[in-house]
N, C-alpha and C positions, 0 to 999 in steps of 0.2 A: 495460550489458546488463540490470541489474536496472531493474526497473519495478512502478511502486508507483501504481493507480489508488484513489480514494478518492469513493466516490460516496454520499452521505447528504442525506438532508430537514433537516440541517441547515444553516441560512443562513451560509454563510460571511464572515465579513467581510473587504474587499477589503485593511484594513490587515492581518489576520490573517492572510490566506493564504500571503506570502510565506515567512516566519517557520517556521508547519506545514509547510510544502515541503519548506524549507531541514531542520528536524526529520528528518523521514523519509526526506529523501533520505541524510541523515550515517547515521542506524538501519539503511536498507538497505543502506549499504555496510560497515559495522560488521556485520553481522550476517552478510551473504554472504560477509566476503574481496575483495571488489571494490572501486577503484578510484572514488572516488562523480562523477569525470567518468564514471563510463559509466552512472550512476546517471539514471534518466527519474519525472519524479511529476506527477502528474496528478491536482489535486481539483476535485472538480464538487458544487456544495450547493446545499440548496433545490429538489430534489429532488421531483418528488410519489411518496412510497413506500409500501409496506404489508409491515409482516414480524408473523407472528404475529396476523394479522388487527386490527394497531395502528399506527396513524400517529407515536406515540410517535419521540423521535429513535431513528433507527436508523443503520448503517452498512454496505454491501457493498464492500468491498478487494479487488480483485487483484492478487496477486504473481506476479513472472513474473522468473526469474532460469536462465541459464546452469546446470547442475552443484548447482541446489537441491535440499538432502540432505533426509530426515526430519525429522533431528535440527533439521536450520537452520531448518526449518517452523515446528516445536517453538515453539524460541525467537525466530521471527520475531511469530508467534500471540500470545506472553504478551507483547513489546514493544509493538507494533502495538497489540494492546489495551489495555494503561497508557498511552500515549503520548493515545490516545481520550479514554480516559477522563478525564485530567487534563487536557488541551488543549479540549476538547470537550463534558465531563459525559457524555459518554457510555457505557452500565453496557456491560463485555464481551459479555452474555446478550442484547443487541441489535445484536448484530456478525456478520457470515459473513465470511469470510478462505477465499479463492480461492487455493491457492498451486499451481504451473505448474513444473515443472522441464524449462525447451525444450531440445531438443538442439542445443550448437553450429554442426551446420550449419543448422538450420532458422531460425538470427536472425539479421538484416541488419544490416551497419553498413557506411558510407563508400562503395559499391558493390558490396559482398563480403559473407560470411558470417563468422563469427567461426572454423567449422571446416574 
């Protein structure tokens, strides 16, 4: 149920991507409590973007998890942006981080909802 979109003007490379996936999909389940088969991620690069009126690499993230607290935000925020940065070169202060707390019944899985 947790899901981890990654959308940046930067070029992702095709041997790369697996690898970053694999990365964030372990962090979002590490960091929710969840189960990382229910873990979904999603990167799209190469982007044409503008943040800050800069073409500069940048980053838009959304997270979307079940029962997502403050706190988990928190520290989804500061992984998610180290993970960037060292994987990526990418500075924090060119990142927005989208975080989502669905309610149970509102997310599908297998024909059903989760609540």
């Amino acid at each position: 149920m947790p899901y981890l979109k990654l959308t940046t003007n930067i070029a992702i490379d095709k041997k790369q991507s697996p690898e970053l996936m694999s990365q964030f999909s372990q962090l979002l389940a590490k960091e929710t409590g969840k189960p990382e088969r229910y873990v979904m991620v999603e990167l799209s690069g190469g982007k044409d973007m503008l943040f800050g009126g800069s073409n500069e690499p940048l980053a838009y993230v959304e997270c979307k998890s079940i029962g997502l607290s403050a706190q988990q935000a928190q520290s989804l925020s500061a992984a998610i942006s180290q993970l960037l940065a060292s994987r990526l070169q990418l500075p924090a202060e060119r990142v927005y981080i989208e975080f989502s707390n669905c309610p149970a019944n509102l997310w599908g899985w297998n024909g059903s909802t989760f609540g």
